[in-house]
N, CA, C and O atoms as a GROMACS GRO file, in nm:
protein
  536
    1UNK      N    1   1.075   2.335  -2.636
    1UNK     CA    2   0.948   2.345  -2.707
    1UNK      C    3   0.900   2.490  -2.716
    1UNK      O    4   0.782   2.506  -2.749
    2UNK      N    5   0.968   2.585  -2.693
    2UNK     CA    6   0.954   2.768  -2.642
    2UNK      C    7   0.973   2.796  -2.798
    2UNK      O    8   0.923   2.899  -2.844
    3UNK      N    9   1.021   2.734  -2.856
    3UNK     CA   10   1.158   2.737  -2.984
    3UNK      C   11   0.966   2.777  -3.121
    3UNK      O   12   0.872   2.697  -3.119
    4UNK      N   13   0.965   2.833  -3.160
    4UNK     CA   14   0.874   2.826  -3.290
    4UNK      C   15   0.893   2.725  -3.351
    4UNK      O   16   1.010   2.698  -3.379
    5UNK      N   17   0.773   2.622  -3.397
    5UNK     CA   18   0.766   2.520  -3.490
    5UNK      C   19   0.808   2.420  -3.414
    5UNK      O   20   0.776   2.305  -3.443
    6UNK      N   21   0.878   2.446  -3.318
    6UNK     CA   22   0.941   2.297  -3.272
    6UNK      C   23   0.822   2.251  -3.115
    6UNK      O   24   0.782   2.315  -3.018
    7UNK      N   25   0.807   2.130  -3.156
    7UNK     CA   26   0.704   2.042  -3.039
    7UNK      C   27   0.787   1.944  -2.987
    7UNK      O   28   0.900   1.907  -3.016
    8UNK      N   29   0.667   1.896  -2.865
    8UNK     CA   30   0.754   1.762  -2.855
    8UNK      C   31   0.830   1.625  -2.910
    8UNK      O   32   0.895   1.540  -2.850
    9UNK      N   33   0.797   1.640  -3.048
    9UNK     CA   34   0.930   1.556  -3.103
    9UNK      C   35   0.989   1.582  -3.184
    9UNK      O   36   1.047   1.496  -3.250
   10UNK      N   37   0.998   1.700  -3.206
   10UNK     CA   38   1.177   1.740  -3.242
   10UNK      C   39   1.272   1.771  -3.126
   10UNK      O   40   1.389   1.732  -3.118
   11UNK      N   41   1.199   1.854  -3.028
   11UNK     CA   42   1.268   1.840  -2.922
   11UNK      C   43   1.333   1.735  -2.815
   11UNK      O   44   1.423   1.741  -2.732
   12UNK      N   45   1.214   1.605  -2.874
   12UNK     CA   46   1.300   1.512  -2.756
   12UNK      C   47   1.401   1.415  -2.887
   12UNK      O   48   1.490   1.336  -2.854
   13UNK      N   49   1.375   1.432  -2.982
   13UNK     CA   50   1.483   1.369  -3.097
   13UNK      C   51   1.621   1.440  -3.113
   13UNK      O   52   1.728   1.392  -3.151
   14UNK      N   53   1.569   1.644  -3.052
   14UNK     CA   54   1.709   1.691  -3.066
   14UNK      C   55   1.771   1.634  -2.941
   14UNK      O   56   1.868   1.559  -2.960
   15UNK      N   57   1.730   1.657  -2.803
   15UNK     CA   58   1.808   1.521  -2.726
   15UNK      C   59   1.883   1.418  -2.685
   15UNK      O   60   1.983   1.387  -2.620
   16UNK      N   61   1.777   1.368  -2.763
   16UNK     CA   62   1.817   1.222  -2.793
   16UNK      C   63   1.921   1.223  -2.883
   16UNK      O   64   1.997   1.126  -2.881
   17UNK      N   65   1.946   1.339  -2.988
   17UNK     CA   66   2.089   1.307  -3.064
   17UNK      C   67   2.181   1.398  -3.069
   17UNK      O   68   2.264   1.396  -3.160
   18UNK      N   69   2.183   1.487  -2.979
   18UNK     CA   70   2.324   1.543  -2.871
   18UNK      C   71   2.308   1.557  -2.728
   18UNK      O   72   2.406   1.582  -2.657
   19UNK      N   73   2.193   1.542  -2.682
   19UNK     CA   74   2.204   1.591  -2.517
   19UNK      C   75   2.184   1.674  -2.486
   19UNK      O   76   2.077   1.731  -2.509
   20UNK      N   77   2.294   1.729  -2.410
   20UNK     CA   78   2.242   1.902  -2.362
   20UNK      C   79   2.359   1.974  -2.464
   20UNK      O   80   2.405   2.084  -2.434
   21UNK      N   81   2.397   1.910  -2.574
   21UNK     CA   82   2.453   2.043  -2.696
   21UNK      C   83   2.604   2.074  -2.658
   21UNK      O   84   2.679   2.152  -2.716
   22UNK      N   85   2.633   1.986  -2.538
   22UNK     CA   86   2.784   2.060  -2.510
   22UNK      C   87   2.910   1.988  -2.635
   22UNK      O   88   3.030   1.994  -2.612
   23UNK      N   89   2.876   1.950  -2.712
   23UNK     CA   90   2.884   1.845  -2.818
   23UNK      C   91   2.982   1.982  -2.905
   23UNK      O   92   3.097   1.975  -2.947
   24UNK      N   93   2.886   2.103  -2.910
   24UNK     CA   94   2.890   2.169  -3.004
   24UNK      C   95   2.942   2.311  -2.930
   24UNK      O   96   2.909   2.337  -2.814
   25UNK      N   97   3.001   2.369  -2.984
   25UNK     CA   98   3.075   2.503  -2.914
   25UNK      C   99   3.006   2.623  -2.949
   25UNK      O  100   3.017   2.730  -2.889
   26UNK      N  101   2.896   2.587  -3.105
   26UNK     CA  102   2.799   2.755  -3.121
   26UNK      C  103   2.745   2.650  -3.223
   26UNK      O  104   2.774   2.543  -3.276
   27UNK      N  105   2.616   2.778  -3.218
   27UNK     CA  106   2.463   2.702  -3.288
   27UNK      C  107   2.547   2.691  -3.438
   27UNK      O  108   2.534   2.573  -3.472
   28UNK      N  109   2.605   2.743  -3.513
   28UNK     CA  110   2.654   2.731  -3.628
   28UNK      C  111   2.690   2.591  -3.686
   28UNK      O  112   2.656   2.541  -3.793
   29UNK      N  113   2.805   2.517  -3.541
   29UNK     CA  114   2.826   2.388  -3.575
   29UNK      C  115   2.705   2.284  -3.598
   29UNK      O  116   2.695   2.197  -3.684
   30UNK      N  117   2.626   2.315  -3.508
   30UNK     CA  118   2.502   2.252  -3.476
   30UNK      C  119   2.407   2.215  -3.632
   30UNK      O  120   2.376   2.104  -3.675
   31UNK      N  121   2.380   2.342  -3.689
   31UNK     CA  122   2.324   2.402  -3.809
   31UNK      C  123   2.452   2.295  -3.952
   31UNK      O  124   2.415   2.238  -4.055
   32UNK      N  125   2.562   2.303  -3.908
   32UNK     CA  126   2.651   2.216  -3.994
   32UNK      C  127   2.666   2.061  -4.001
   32UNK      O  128   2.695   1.990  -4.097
   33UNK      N  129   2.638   2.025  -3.858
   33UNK     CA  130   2.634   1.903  -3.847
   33UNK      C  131   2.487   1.814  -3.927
   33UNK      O  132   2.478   1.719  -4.004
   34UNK      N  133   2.383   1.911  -3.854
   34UNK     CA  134   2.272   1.891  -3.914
   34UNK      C  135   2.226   1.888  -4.091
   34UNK      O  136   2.119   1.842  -4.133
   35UNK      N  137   2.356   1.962  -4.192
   35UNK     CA  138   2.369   1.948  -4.294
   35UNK      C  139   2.255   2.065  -4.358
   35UNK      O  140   2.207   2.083  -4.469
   36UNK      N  141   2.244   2.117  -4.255
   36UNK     CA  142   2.122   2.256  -4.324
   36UNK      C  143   2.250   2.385  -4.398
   36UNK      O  144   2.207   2.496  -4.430
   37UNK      N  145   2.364   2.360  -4.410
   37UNK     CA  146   2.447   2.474  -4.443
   37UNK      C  147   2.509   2.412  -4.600
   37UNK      O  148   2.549   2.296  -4.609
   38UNK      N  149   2.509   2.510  -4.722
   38UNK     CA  150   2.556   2.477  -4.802
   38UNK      C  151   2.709   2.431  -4.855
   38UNK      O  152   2.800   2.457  -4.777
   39UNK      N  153   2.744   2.367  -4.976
   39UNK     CA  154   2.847   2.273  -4.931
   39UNK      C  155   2.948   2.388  -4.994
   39UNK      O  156   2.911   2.446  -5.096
   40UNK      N  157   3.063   2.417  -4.940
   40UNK     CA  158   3.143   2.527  -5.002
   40UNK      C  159   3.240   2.477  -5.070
   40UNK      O  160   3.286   2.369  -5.032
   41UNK      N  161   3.284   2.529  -5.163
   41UNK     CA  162   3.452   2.510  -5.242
   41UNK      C  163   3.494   2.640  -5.255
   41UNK      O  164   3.426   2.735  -5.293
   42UNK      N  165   3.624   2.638  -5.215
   42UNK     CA  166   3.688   2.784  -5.200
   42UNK      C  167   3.838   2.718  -5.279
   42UNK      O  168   3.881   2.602  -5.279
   43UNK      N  169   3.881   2.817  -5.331
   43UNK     CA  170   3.963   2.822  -5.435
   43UNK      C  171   4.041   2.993  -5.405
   43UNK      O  172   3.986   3.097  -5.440
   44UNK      N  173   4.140   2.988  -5.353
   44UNK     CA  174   4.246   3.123  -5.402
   44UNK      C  175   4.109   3.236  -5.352
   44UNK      O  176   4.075   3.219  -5.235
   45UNK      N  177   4.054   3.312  -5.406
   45UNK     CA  178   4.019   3.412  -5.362
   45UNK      C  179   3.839   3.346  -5.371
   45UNK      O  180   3.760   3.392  -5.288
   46UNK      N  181   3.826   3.320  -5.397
   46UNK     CA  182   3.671   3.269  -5.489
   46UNK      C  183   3.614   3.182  -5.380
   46UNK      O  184   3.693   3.106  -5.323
   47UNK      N  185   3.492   3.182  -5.342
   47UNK     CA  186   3.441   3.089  -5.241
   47UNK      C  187   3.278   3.047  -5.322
   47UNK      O  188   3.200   3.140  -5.299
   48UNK      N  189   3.222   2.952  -5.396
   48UNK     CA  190   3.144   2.912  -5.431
   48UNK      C  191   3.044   2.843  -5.339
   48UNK      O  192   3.101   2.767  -5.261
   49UNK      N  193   2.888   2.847  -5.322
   49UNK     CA  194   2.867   2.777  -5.234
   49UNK      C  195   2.722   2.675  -5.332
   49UNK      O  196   2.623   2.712  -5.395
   50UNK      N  197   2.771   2.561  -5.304
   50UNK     CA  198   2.647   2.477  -5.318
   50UNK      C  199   2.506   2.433  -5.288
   50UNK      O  200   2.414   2.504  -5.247
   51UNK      N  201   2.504   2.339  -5.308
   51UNK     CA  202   2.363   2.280  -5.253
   51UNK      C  203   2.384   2.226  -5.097
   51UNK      O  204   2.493   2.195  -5.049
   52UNK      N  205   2.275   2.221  -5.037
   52UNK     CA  206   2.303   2.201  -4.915
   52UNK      C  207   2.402   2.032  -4.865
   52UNK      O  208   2.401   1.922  -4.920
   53UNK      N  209   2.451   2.064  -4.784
   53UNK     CA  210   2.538   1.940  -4.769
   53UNK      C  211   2.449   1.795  -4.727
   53UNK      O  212   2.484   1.688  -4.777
   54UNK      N  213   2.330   1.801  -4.630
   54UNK     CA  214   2.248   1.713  -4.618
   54UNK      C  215   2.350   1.588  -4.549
   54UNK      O  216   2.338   1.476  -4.597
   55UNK      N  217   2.485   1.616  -4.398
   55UNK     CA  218   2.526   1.567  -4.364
   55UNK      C  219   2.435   1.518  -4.239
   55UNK      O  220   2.314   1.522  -4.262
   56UNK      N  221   2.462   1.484  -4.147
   56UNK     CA  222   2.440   1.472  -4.009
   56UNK      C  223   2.271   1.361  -3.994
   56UNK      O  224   2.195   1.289  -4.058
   57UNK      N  225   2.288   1.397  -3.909
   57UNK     CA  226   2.134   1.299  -3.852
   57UNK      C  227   1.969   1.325  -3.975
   57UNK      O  228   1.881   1.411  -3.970
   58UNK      N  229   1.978   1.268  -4.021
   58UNK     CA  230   1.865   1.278  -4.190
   58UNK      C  231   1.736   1.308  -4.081
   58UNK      O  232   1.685   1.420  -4.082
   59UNK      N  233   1.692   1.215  -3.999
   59UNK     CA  234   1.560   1.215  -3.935
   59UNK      C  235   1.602   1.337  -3.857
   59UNK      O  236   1.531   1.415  -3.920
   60UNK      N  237   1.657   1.406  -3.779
   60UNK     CA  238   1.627   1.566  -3.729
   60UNK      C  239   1.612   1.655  -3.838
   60UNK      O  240   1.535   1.751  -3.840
   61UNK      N  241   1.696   1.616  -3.939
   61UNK     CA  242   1.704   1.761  -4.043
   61UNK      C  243   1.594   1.766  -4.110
   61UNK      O  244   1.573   1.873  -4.167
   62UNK      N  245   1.519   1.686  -4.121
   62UNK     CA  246   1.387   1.652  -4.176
   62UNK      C  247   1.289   1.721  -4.070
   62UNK      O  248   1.221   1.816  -4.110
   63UNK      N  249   1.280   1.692  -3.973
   63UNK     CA  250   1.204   1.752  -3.855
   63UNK      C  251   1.238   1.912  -3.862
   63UNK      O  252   1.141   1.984  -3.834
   64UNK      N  253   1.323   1.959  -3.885
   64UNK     CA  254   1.360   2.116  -3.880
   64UNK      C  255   1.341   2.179  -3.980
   64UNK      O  256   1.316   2.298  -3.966
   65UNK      N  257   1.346   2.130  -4.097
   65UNK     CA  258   1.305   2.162  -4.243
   65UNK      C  259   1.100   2.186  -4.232
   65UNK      O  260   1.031   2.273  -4.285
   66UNK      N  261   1.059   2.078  -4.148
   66UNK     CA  262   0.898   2.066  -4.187
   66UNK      C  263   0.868   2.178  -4.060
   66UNK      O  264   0.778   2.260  -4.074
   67UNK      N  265   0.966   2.174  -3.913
   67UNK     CA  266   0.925   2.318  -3.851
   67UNK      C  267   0.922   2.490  -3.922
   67UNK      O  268   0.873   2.595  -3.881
   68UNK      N  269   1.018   2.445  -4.072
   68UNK     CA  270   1.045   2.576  -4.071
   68UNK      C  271   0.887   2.582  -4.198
   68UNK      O  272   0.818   2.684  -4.204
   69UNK      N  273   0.862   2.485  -4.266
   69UNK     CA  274   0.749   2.505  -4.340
   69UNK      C  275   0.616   2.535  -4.230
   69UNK      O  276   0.535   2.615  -4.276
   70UNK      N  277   0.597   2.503  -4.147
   70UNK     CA  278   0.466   2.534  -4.063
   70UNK      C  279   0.464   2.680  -3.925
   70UNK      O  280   0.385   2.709  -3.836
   71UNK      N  281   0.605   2.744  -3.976
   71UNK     CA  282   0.633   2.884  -3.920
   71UNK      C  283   0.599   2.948  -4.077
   71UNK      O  284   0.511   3.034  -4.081
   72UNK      N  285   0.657   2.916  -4.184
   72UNK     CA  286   0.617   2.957  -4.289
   72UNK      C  287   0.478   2.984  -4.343
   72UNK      O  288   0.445   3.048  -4.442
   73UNK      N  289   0.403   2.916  -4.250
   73UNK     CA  290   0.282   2.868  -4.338
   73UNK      C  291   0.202   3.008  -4.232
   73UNK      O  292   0.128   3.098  -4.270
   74UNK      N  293   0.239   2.985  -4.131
   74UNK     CA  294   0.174   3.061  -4.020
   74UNK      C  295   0.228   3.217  -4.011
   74UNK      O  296   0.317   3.246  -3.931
   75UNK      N  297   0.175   3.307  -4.092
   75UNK     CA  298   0.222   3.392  -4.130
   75UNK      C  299   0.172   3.524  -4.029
   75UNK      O  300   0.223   3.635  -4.047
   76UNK      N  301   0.069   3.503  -3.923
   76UNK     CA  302   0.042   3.577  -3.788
   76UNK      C  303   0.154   3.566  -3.706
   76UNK      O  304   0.211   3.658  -3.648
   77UNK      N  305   0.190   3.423  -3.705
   77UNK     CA  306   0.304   3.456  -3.568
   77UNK      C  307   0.428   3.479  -3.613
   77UNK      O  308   0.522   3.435  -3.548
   78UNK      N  309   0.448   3.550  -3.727
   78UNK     CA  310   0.563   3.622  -3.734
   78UNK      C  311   0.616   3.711  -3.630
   78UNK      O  312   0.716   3.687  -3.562
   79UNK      N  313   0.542   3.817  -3.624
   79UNK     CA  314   0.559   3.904  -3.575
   79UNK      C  315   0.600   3.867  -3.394
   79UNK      O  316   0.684   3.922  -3.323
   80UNK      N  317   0.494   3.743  -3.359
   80UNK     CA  318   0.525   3.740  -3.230
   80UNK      C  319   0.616   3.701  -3.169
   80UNK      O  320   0.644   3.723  -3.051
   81UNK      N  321   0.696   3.609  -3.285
   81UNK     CA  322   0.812   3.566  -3.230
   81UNK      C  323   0.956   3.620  -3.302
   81UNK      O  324   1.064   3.562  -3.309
   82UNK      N  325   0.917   3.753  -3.354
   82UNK     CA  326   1.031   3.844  -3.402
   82UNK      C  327   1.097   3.788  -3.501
   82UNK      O  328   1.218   3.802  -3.491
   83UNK      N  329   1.043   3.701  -3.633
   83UNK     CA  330   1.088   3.644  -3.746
   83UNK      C  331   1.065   3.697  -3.852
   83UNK      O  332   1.106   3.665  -3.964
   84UNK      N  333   0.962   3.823  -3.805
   84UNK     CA  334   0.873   3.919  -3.934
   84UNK      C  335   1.002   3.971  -4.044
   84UNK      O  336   1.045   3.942  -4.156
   85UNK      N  337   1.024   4.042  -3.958
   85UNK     CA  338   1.119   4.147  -4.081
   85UNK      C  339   1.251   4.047  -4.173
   85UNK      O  340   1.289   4.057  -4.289
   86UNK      N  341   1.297   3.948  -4.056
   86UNK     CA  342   1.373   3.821  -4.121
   86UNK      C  343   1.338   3.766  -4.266
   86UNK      O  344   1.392   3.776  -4.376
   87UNK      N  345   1.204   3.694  -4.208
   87UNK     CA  346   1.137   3.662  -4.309
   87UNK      C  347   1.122   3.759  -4.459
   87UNK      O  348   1.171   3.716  -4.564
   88UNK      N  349   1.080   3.835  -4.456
   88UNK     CA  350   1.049   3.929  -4.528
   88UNK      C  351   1.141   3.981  -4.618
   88UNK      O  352   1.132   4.003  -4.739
   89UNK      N  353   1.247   3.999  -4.524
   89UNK     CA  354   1.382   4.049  -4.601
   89UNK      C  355   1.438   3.897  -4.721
   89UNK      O  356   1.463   3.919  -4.840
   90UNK      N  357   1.447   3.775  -4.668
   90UNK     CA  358   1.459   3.673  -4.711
   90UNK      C  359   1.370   3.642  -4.825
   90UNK      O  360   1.392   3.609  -4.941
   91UNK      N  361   1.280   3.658  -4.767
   91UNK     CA  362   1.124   3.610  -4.924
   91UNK      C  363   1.164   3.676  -5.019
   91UNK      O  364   1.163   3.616  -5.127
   92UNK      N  365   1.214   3.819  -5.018
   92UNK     CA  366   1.245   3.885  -5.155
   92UNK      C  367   1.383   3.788  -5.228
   92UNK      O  368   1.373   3.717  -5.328
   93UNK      N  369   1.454   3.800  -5.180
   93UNK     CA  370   1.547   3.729  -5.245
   93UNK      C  371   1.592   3.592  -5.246
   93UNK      O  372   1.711   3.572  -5.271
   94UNK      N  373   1.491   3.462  -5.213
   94UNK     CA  374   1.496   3.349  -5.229
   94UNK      C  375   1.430   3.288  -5.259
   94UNK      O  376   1.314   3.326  -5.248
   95UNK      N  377   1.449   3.185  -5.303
   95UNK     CA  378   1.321   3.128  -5.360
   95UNK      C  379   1.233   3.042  -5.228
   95UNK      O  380   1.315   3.008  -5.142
   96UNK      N  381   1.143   3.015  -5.206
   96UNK     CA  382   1.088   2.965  -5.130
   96UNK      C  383   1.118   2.833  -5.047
   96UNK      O  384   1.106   2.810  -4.926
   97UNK      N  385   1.162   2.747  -5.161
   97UNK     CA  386   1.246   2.624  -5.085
   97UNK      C  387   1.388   2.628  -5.013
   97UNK      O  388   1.425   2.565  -4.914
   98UNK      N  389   1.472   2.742  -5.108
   98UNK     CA  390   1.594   2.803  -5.024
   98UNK      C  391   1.602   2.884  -4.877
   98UNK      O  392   1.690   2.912  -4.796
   99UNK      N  393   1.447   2.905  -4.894
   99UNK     CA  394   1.417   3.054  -4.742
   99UNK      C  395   1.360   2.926  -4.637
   99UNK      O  396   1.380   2.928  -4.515
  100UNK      N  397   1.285   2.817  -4.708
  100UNK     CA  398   1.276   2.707  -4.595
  100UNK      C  399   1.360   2.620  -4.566
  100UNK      O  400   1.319   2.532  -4.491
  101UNK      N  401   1.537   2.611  -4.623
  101UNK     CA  402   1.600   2.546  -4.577
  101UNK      C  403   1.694   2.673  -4.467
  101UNK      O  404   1.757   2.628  -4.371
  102UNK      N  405   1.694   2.793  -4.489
  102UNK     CA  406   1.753   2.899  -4.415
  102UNK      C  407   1.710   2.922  -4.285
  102UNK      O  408   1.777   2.943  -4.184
  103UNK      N  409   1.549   2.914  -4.307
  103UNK     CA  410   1.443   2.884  -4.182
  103UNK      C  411   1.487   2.801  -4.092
  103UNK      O  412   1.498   2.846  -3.978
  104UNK      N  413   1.520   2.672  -4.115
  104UNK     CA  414   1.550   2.532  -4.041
  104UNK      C  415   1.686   2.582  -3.999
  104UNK      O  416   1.722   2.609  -3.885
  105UNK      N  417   1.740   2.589  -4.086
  105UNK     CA  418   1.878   2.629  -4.039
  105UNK      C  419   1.887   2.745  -3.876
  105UNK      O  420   1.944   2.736  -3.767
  106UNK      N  421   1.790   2.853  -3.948
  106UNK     CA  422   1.807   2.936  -3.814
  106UNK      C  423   1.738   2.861  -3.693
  106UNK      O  424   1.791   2.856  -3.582
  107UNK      N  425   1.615   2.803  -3.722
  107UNK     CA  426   1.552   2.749  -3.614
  107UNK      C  427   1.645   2.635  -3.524
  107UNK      O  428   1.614   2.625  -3.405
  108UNK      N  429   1.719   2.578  -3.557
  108UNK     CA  430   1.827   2.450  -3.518
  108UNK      C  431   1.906   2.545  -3.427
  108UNK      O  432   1.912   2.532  -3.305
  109UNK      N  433   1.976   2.658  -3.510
  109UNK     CA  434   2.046   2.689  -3.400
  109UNK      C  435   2.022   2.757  -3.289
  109UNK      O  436   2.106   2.780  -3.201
  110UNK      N  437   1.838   2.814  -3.289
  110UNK     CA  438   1.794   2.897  -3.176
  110UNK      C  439   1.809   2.783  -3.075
  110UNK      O  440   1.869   2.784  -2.968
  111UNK      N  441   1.715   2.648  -3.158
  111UNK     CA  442   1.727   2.558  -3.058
  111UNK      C  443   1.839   2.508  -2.980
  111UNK      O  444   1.828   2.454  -2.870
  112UNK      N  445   1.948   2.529  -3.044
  112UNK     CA  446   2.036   2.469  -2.956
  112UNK      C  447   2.094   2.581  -2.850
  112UNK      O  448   2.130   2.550  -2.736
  113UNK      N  449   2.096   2.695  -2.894
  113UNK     CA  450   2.127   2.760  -2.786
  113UNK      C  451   2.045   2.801  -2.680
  113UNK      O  452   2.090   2.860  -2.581
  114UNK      N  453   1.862   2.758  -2.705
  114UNK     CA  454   1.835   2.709  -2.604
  114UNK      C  455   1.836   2.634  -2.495
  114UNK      O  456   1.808   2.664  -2.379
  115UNK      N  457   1.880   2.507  -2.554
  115UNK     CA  458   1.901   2.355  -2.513
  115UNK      C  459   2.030   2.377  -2.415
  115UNK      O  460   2.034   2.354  -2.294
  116UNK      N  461   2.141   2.430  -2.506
  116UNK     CA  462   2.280   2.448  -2.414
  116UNK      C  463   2.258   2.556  -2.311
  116UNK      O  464   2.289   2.536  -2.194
  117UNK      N  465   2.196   2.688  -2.356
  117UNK     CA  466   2.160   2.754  -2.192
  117UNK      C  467   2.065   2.722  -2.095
  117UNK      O  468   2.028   2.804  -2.011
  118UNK      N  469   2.024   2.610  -2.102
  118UNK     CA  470   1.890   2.597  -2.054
  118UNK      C  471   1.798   2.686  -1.985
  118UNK      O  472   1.760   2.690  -1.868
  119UNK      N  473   1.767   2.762  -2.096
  119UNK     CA  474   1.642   2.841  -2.058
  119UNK      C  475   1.544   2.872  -2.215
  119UNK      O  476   1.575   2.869  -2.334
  120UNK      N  477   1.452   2.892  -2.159
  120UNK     CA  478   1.346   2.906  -2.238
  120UNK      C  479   1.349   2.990  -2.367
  120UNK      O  480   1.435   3.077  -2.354
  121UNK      N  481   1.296   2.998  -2.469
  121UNK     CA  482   1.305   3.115  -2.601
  121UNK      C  483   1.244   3.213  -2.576
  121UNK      O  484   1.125   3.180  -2.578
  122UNK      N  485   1.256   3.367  -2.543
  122UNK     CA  486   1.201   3.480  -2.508
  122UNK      C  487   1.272   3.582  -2.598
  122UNK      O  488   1.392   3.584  -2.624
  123UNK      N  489   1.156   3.683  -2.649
  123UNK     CA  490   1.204   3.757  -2.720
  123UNK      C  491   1.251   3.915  -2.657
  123UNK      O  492   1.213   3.964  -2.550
  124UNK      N  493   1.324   3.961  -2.732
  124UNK     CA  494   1.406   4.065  -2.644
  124UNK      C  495   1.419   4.169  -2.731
  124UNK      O  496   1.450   4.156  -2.850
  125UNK      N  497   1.398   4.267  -2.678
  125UNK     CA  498   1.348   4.420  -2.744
  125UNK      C  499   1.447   4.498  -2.715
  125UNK      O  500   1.483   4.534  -2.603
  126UNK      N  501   1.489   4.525  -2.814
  126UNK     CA  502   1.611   4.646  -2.852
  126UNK      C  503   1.606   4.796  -2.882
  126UNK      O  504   1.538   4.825  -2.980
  127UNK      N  505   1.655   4.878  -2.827
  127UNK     CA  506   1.639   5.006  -2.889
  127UNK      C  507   1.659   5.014  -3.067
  127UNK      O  508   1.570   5.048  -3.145
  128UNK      N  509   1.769   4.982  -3.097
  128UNK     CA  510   1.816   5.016  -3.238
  128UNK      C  511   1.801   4.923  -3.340
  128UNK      O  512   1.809   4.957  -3.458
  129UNK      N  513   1.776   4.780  -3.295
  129UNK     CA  514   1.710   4.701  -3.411
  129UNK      C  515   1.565   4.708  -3.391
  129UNK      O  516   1.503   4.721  -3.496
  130UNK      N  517   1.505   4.704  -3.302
  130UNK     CA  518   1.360   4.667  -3.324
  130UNK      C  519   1.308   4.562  -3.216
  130UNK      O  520   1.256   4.586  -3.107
  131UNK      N  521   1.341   4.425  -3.282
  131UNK     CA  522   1.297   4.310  -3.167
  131UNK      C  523   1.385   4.204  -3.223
  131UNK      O  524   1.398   4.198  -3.345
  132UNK      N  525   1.440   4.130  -3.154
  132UNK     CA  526   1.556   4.041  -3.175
  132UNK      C  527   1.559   3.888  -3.140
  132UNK      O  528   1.662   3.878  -3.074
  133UNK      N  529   1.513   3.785  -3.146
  133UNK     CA  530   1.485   3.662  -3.081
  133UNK      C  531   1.633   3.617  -2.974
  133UNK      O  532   1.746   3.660  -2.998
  134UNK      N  533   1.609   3.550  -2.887
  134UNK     CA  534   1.716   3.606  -2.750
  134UNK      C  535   1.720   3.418  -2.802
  134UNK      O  536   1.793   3.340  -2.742
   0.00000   0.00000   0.00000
């Protein structure tokens, strides 16, 4: 629940539909299973990517999609939880419904690599980027 946007029931639904994440070997799969990653066709040199695949558990991906609209909406705690410049960089070049399925997407996999290290979401300050979500 450390995780931005996410409360107690996405968190006890992410749970409830892997556990403690050992399911999954990196937040990426996690983010794939969940169907937040677009659907690819690759051909010889050419890699096209689609609409989102919308595989995996419908009721979480739904829950992670509406966390990433109410981080969206909340445009103060950017900064506090080091999503500012993310965001920002993203808003220019997406359209709004695409930057809130990218949102969910990233948020799924913070969560899970919360979930699998079990420890809390803390942000972590870098010399050469700036501030980095840990």
């Amino acid at each position: 629940m450390t995780v931005p946007g996410i409360g107690p029931i996405i968190s006890s639904a992410m749970v409830a539909a892997i556990g403690t994440g050992d399911v999954f070997s990196k937040g990426r799969d996690f983010g794939a299973w969940l169907g937040l990653v677009p659907k690819q066709i690759s051909t010889g040199d050419r890699t096209i990517l689609g609409k989102i695949s919308r595989r995996g558990n419908r009721y979480l991906r739904v829950l992670f999609v509406q966390a990433a609209w109410v981080v969206l909406v909340r445009i103060k705690d950017w900064e506090r939880y080091g999503l500012k410049s993310w965001i920002e960089a993203a808003k220019r070049r997406l359209h709004h419904n695409v930057l809130a399925i990218a949102l969910a997407n990233k948020l799924a996999r913070i969560a899970w690599a919360v979930l699998a290290k079990g420890r809390a979401f803390e942000l972590t300050r870098t010399d050469d980027a700036g501030v980095r979500p840990a």
